[in-house]
LUMSE-238767 format. One record per atom (N, C-alpha, C): x, y, z; residue in three letters. Coordinates in steps of 0.1 Angstrom, whole numbers, padded with zeros to 4 digits, always signed. Each point is the difference from the previous one (the first is absolute). Layout:
XYZALA ...
END
This chain:
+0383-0048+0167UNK -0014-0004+0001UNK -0002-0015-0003UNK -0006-0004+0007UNK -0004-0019+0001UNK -0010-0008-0015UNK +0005-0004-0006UNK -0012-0003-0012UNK -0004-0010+0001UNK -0014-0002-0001UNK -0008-0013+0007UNK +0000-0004-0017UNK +0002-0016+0004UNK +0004-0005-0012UNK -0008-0009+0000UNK -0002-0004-0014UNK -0012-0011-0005UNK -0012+0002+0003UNK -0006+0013+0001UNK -0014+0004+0003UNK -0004+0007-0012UNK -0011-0001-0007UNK -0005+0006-0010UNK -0014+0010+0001UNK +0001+0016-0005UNK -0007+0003+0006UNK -0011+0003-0017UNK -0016-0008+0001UNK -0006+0000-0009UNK +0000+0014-0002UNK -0003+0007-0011UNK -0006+0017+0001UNK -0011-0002-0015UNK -0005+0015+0003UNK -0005-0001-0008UNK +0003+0010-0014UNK +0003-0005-0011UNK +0006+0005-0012UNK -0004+0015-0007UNK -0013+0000+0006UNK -0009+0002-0007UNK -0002+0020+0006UNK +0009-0006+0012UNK -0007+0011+0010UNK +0018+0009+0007UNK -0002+0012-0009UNK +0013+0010+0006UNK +0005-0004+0008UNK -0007+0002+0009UNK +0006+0003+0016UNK +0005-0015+0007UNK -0003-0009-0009UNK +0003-0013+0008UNK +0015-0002-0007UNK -0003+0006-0010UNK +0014-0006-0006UNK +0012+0009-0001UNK -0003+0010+0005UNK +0008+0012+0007UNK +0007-0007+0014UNK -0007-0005+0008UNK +0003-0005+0014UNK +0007-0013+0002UNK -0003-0011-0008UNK +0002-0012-0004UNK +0016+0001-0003UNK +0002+0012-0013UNK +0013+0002-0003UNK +0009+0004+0008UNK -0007+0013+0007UNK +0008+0005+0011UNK +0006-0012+0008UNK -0008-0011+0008UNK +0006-0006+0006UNK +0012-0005-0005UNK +0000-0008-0012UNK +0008-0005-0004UNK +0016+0007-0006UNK -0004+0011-0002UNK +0010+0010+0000UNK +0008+0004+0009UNK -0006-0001+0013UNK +0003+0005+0010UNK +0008-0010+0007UNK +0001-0015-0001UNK +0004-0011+0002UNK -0015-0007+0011UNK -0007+0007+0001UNK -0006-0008+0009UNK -0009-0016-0006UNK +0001+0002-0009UNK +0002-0015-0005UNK +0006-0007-0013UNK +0003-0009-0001UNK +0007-0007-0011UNK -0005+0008-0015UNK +0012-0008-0012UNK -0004+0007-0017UNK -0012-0006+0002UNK -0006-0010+0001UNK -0012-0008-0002UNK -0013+0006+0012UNK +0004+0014+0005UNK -0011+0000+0012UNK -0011+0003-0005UNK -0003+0000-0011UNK -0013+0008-0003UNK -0005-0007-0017UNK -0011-0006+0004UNK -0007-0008-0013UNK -0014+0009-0002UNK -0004+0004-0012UNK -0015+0000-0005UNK -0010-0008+0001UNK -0007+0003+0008UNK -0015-0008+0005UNK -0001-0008-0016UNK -0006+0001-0010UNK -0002-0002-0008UNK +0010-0011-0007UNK +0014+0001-0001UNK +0005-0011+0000UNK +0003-0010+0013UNK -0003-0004+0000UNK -0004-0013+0017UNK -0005-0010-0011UNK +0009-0011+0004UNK +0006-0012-0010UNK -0016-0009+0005UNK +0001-0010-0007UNK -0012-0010+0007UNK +0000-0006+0014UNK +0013-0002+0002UNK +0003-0006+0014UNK +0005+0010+0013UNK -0001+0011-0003UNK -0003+0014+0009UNK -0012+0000+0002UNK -0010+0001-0011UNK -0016+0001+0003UNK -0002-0012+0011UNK +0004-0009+0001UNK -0003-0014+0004UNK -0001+0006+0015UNK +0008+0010+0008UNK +0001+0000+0016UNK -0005+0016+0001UNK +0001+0011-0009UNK +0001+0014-0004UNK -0019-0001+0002UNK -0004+0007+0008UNK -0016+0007+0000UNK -0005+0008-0011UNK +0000-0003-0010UNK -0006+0009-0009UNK -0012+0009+0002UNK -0004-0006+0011UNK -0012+0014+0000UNK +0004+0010+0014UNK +0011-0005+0006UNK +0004+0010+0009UNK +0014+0010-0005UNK +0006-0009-0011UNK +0013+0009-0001UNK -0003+0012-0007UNK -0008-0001-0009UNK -0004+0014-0007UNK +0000+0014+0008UNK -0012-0003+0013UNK +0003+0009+0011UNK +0007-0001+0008UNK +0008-0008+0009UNK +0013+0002+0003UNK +0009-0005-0006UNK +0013+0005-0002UNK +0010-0004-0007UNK +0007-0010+0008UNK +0002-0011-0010UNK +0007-0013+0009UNK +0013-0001+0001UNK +0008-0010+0010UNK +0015+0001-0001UNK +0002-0013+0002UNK +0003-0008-0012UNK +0002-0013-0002UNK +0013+0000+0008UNK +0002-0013+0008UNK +0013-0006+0002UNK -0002-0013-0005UNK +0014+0005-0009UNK +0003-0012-0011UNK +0002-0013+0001UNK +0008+0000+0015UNK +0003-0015+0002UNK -0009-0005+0009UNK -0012+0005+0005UNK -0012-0004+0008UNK -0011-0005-0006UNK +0002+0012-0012UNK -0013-0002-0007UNK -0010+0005+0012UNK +0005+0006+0006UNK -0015+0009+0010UNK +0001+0015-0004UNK -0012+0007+0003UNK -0004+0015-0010UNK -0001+0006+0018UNK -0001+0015+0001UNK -0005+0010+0009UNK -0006+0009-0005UNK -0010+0008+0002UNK -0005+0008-0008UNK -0003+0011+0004UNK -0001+0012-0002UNK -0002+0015+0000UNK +0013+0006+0010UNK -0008+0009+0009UNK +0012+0005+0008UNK +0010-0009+0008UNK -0004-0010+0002UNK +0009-0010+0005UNK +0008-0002-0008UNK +0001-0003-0013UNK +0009+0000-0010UNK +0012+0010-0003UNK -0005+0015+0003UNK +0006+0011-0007UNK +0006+0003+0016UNK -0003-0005+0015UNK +0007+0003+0011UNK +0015-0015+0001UNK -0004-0006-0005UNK +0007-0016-0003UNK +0014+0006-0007UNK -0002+0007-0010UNK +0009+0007-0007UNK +0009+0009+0005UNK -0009+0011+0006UNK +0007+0010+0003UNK +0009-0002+0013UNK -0007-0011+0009UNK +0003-0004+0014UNK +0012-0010-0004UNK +0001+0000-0005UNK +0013-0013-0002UNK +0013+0008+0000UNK -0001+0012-0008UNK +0012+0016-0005UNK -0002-0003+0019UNK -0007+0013+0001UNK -0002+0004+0013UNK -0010-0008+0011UNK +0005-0003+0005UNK -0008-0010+0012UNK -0009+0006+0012UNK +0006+0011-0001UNK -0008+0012+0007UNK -0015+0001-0002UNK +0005+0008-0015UNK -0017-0002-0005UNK -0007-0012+0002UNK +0004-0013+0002UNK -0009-0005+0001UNK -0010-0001+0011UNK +0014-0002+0010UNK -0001-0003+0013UNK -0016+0014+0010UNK +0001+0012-0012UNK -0009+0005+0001UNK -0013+0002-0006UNK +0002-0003-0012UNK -0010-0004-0006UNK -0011-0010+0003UNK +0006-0014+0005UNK -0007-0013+0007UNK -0008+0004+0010UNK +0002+0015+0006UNK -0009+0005+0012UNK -0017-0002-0005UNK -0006-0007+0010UNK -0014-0004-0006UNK -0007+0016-0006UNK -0001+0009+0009UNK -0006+0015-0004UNK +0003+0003-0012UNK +0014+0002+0000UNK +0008+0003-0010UNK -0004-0007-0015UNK +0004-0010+0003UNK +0000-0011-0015UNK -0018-0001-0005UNK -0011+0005+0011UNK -0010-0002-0003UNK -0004+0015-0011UNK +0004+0006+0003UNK +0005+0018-0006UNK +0001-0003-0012UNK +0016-0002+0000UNK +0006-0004-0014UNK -0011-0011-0006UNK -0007-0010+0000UNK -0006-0008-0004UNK -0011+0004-0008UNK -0004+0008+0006UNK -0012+0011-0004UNK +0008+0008-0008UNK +0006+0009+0000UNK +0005+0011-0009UNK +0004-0011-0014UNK +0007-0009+0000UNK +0005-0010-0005UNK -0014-0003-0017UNK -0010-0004+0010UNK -0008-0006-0002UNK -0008+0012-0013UNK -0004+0014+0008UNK -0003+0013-0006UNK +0007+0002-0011UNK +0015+0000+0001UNK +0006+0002-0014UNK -0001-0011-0009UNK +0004-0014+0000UNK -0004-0009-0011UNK -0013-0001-0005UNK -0012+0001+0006UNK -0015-0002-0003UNK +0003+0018-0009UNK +0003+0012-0003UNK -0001+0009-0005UNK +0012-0001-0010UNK +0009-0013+0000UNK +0010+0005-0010UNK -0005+0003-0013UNK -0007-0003-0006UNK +0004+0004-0017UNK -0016+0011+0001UNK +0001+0006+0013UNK -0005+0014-0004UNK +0012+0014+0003UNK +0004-0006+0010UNK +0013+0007+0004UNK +0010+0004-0015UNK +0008-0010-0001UNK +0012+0002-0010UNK -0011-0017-0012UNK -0006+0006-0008UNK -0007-0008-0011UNK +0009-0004-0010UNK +0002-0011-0006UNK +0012-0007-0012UNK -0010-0005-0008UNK +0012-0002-0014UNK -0011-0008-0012UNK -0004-0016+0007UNK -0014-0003-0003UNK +0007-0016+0003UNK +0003-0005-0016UNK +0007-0016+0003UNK +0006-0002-0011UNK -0011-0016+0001UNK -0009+0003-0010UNK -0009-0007-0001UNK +0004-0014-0003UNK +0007-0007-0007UNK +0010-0010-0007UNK +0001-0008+0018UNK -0001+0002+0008UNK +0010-0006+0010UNK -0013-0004+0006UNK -0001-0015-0001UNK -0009-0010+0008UNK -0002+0006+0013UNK +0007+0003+0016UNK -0002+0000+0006UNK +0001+0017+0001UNK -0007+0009+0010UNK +0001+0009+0002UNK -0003+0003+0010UNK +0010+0008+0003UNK +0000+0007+0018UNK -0006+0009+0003UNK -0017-0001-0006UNK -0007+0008+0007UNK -0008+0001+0014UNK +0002+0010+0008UNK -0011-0006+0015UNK -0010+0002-0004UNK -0009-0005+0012UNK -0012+0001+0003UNK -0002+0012+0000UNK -0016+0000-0003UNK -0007+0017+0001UNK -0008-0002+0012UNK +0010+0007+0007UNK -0009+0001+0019UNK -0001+0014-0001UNK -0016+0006+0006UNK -0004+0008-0002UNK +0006+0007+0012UNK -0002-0005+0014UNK +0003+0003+0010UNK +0014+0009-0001UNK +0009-0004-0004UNK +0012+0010-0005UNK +0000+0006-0010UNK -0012+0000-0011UNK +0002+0012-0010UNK -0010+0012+0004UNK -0007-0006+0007UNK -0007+0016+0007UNK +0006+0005+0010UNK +0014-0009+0009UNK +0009+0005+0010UNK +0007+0011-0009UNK +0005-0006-0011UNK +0013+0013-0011UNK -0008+0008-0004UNK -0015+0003-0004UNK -0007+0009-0003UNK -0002+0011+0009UNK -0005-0008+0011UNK +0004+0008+0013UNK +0011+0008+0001UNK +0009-0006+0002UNK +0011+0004+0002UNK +0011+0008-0009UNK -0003-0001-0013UNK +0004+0014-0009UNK -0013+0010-0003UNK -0012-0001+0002UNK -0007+0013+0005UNK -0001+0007+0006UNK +0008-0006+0016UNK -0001+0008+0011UNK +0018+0009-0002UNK +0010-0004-0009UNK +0011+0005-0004UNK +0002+0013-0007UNK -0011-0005-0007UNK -0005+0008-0015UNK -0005+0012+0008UNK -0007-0004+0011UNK -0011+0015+0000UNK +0009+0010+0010UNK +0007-0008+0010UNK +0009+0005+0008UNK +0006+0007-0011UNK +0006+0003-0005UNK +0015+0005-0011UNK -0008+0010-0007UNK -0011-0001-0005UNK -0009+0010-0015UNK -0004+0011+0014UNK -0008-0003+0014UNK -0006+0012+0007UNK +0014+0006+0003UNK +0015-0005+0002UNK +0010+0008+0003UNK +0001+0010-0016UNK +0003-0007-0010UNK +0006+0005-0010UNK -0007+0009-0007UNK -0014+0003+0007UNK -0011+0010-0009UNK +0004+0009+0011UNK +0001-0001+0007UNK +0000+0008+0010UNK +0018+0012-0001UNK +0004-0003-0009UNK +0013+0004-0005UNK -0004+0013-0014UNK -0010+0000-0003UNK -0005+0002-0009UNK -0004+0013+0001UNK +0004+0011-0005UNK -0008+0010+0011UNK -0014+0001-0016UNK -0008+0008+0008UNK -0010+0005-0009UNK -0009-0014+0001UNK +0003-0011+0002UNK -0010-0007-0002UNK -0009-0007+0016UNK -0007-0005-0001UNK -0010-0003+0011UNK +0009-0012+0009UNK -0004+0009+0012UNK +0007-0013+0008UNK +0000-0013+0002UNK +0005-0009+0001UNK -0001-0013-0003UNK -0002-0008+0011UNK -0010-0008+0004UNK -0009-0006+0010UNK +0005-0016+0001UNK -0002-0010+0007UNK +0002-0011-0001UNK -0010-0004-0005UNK -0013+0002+0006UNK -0017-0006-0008UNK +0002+0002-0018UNK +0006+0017-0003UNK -0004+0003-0014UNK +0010-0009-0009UNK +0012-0006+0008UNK +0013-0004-0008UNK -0006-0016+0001UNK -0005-0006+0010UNK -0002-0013+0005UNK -0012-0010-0015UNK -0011+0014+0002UNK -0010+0001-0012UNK +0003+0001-0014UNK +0010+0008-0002UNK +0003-0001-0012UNK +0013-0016-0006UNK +0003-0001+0010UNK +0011-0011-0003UNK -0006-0013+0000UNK -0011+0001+0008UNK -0013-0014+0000UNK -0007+0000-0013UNK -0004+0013-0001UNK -0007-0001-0015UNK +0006+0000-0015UNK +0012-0001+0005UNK +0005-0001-0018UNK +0000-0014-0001UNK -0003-0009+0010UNK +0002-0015+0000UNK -0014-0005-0006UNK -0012+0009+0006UNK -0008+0000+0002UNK -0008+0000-0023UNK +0009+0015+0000UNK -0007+0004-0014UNK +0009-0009-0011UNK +0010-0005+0006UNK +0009-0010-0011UNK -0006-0011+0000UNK -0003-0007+0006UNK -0010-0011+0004UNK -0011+0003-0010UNK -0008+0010-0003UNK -0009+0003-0007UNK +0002-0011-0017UNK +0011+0004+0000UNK +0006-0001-0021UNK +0002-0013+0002UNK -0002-0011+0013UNK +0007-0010+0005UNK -0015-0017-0001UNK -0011+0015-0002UNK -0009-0012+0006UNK -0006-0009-0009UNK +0007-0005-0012UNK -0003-0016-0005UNK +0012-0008+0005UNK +0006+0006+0009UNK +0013-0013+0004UNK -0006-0002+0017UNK +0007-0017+0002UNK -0004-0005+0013UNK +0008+0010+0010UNK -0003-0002+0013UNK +0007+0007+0010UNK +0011+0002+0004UNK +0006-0010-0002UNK +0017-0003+0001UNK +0005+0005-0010UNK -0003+0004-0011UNK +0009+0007-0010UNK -0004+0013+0005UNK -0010+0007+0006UNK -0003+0009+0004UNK +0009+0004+0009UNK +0001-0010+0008UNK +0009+0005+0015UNK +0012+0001-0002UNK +0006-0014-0008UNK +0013+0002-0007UNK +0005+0015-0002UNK -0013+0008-0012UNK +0003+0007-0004UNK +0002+0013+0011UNK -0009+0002+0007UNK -0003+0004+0008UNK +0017+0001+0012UNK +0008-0007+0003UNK +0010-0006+0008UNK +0009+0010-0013UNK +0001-0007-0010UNK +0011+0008-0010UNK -0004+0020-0001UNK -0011+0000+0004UNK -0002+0019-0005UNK +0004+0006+0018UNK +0000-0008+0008UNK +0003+0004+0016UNK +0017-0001+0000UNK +0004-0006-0006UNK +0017-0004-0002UNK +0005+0012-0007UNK -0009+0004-0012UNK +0002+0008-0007UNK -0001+0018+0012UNK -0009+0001+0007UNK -0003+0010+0008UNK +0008+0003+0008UNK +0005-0017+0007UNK +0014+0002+0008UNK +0011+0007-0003UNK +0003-0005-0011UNK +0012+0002-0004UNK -0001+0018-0006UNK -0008+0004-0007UNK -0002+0016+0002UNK +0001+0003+0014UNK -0006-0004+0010UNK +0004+0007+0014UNK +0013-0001+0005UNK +0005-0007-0004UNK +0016-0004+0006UNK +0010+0008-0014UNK -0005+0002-0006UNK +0009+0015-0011UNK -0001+0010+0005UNK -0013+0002+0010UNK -0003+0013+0005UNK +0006+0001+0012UNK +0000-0007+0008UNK +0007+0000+0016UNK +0007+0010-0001UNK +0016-0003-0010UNK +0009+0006-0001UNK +0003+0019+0001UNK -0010-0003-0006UNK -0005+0019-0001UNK -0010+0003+0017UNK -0009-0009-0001UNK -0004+0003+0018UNK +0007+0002+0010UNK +0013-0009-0004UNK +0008+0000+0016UNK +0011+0016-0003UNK +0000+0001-0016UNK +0010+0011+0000UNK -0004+0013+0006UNK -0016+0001-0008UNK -0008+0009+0005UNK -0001+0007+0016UNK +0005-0010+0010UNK +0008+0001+0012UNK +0006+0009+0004UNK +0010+0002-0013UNK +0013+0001+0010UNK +0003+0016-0010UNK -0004+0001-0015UNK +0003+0012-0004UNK -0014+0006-0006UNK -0001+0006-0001UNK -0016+0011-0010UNK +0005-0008-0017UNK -0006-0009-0005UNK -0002+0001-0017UNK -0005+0004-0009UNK +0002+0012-0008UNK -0005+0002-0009UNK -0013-0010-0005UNK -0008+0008-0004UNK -0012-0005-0005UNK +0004-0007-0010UNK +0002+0005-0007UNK +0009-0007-0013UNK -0002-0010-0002UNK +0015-0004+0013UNK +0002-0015+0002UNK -0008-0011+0004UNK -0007+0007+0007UNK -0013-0008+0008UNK -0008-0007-0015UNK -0004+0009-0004UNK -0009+0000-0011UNK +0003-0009-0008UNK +0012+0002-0006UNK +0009-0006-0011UNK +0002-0014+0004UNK +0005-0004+0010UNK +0000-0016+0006UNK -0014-0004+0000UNK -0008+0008+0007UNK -0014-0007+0000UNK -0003-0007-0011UNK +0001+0010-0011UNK -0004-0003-0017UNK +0009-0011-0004UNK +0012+0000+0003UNK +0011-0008-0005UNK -0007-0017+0008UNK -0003+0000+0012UNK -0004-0007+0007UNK -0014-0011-0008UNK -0007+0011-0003UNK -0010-0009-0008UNK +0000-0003-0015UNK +0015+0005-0005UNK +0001-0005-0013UNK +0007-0019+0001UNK +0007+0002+0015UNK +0008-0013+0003UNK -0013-0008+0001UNK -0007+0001+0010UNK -0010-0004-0002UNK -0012-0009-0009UNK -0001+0012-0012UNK -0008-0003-0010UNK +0007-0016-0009UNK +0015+0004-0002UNK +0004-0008-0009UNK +0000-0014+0012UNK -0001-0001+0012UNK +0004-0014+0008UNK -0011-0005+0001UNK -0013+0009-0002UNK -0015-0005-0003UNK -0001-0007-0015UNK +0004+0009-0009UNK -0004-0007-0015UNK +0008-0012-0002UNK +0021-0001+0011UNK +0002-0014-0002UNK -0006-0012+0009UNK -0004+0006+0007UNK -0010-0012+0009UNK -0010-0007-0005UNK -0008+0009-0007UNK -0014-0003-0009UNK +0007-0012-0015UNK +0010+0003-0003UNK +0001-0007-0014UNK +0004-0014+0009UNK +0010+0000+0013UNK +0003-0011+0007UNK -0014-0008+0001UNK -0008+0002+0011UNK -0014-0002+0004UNK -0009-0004-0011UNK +0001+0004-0016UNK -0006-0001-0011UNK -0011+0005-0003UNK -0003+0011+0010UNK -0013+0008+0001UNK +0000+0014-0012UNK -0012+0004-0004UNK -0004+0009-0008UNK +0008+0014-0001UNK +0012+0002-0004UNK +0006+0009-0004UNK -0008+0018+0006UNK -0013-0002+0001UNK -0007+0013+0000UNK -0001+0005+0014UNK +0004-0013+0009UNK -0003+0004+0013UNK +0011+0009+0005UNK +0015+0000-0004UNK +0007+0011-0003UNK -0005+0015+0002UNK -0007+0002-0014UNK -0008+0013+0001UNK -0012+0003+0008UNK -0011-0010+0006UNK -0005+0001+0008UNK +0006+0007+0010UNK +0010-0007+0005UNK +0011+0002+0014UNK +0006+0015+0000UNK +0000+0007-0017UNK +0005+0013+0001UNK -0016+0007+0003UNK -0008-0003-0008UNK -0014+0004+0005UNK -0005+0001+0012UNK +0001-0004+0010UNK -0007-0005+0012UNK +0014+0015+0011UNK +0012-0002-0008UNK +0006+0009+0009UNK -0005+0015-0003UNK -0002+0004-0017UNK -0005+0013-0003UNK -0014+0002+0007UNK -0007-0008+0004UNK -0019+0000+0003UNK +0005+0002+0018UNK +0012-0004+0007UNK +0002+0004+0013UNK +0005+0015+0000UNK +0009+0000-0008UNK +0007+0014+0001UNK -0015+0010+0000UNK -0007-0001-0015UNK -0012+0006+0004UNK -0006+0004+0014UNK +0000-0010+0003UNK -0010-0003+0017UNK +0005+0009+0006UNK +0013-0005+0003UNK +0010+0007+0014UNK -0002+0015-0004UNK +0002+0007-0012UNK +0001+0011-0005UNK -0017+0008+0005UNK -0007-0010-0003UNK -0012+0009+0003UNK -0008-0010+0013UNK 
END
């Protein structure tokens, strides 16, 4: 594998998944010991050429002996395209690269709802993006419509209980956003939505515990049992990735229990 040398890729410290990938590269050889710096440490004479108000949202890739920056998917195709030339060579496709640019764009504007980190307050500069709304109502979107797909299959597993609709699953998965918001309203909107982005991450990720049992449900008859048992197991994972979100976020410890509240007040519903 080819290691692009003397390029630095800023990341952000602050944020799992960047520093999961950053490493990978550099693990992987695809770039030098030096491929990967913390946004946050960037010397005075980095800032000097480095966009500070663009690297936050895309991740930059200094080249060292240019002193010139690339930024977002250009950067992370710069890298991988150097290994494999392939990828690039397809990637650079206008359609193509406009895709990835977008999807690109979707995941960094939602990172620290996605996979959320402490920040480390001490550190002058911080890699946080912008709050574009336009992409937090896209991930809202878009783990709602996940969420509801996955709960009308997995109720529907269920014997004895009421069939499961996309409107009844759609409604209830809108509204817990809806009645969490409630405990929410002396804070501005963006800690709202923030929060709002972290309790849909949280939903996700219960539907993607569940898949597993959906797709089995396929192929052999499961005991109710097990159905049941995962379900429950499902929303204890849950519960605890909500109360560590909330102390992350620094929000009111109670919305926790609301969050078990709001699920017993549906169960009600669906039941009657």
């Amino acid at each position: 594998m080819k290691t692009l040398e003397n390029q630095t890729l800023l990341y952000d410290e602050d944020c799992p998944l960047c520093s999961l990938y950053t490493t990978g590269f550099v693990k992987s050889g695809m770039l030098d010991e030096n491929g990967r710096k913390s946004y946050c440490q960037l010397s005075t004479e980095e800032q000097d050429f480095v966009d500070l108000k663009r690297a936050p949202n895309e991740i930059a890739l200094v080249d060292n002996k240019n002193k010139t920056v690339i930024y977002g998917i250009d950067s992370l195709i710069k890298v991988v395209g150097f290994s494999f030339p392939l990828i690039e060579k397809v990637t650079t496709i206008k359609p193509i690269h406009f895709i990835l640019k977008k999807l690109y764009s979707f995941v960094s504007y939602n990172r620290k709802v996605i996979i959320p980190g402490n920040v480390k307050e001490e550190n002058k500069l911080q890699c946080i993006p912008d709050f574009n709304y336009k992409y937090r109502f896209l991930f809202i979107g878009f783990t709602l419509t996940i969420t509801t797909f996955v709960l009308v299959g997995y109720s529907n597993l269920i014997l004895n209980f009421p069939k499961g609709t996309i409107t009844r699953e759609l409604i209830l998965a809108f509204g817990q956003i809806v009645f969490q918001s409630l405990f929410l309203y002396k804070f501005n909107k963006k800690t709202i939505l923030n929060y709002a982005g972290n309790l849909m991450t949280v939903s996700l990720m219960g539907s993607l515990i569940l898949t597993p049992i959906l797709i089995l449900s396929q192929i052999v008859q499961l005991p109710q049992m097990i159905i049941l048992g995962w379900f429950g197991l499902t929303v204890f994972i849950m519960f605890l990735e909500h109360f560590r979100r909330i102390k992350i976020l620094k929000l009111p410890l109670y919305l926790s229990f609301t969050w078990i509240l709001y699920r017993i007040l549906a169960l009600i519903f669906i039941l009657n």
